[in-house]
N, C-alpha and C positions, 0 to 999 in steps of 0.2 A: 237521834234519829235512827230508826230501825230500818232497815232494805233489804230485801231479799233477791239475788240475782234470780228473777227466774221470768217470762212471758208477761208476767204484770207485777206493778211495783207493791208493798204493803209500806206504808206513812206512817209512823208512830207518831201522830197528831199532836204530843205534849212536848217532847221530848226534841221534835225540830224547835231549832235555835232562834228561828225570829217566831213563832209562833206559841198563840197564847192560849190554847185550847187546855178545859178545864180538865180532870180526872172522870171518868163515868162512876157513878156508884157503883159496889158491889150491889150485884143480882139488880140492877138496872138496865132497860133495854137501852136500845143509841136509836133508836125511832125516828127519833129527831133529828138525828146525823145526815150526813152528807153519804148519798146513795157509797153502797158498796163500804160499810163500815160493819166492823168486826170487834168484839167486844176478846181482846185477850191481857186480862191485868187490867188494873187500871185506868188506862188510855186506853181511848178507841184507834183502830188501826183501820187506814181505807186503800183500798184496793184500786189499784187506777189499771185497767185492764185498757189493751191497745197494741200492743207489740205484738209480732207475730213471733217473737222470736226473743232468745235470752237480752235483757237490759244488762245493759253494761256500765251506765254511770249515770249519775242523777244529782242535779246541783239548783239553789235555790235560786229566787233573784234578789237584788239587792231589799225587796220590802219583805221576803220572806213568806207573797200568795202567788207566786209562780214558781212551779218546776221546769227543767227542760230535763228530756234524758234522752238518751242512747241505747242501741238494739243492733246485735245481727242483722236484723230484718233492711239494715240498712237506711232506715229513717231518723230524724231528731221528732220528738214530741214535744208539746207543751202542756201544760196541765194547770189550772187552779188550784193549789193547794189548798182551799180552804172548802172546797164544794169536789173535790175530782175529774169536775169534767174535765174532757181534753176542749185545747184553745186552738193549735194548728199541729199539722203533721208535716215536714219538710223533707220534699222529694227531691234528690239530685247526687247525694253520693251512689257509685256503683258498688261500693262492698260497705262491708261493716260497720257503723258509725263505733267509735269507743270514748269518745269526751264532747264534753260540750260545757258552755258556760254562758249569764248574760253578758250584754255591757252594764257598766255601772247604772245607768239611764233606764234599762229594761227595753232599749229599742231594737237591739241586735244581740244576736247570739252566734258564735264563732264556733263552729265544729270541726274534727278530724276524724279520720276515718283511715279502713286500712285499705281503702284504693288510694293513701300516700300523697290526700289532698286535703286542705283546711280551706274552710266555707265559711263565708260571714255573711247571714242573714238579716231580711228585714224581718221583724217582727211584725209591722202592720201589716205587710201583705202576704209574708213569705217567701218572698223571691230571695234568689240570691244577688247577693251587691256585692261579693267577689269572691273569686276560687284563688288561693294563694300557691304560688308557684310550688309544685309535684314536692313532696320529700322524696328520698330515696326509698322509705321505710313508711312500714303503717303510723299515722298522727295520734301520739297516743295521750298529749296533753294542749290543750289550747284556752287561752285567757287571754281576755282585756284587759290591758295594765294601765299606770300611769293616766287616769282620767280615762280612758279608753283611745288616747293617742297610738297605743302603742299592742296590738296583738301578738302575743309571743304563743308561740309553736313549739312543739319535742316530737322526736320522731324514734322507733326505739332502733335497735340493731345499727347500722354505721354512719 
């Protein structure tokens, strides 16, 4: 998978690990592609523009046609992986999102952030279904573990 930290994500279509997206011919258009696709090498590359602000991490879901990522901008995204479009935006950290992850299920997604809170999300509507007790420090890892019994947190500095 190719990522470029910067205001919008670039997907190397092939090359992500659950997806089966073929090669483009040399000097063949992507016409056909999924809006915001870029012909560099090989594989098409798509541009998921939305963030207002640097992305900071970007993870599949367990079937490999969802994104979620994270932004400065202080939001989690979701995305289609296989079309671009965005699916929801999730409001509610006051600073920087920097992780995020699904549940195994694809029903929830658990964020942290460096307002030193991890957020577990619904996916069907958005809301959040809980804010997990302040770290001391910005949340700079969060996962569903263990069937999704279990969300584990890392927080950096002490």
């Amino acid at each position: 998978m190719k990522i470029f930290l910067s205001c919008t994500i670039l997907l190397c279509l092939a090359v992500a690990a659950h997806m089966k997206a073929q090669p483009v011919e040399e000097g063949r258009t992507a016409a056909a592609s999924p809006r915001g696709v870029e012909s560099t090498g090989p594989y098409p590359v798509v541009t998921l523009p939305g963030h207002r602000d640097w992305v900071t991490s970007v993870a599949f879901d367990e079937t490999g046609t969802r994104l979620v990522s994270t932004s400065y901008d202080s939001t989690v995204r979701t995305w289609n992986a296989l079309t671009g479009d965005s699916l929801l935006t999730l409001h509610g950290h006051i600073h920087e999102t920097l992780t995020a992850a699904f549940s195994s299920d694809g029903s929830r997604i658990v964020s942290g952030s460096v307002d030193h809170t991890a957020r577990i999300w619904s996916v069907a509507d958005g809301h959040v279904v809980a804010v997990l007790i302040p770290h001391y420090s910005p949340v700079v890892t969060a996962r569903f573990l263990h069937h999704d019994s279990i969300v584990f947190t890392a927080s950096s500095g002490y």
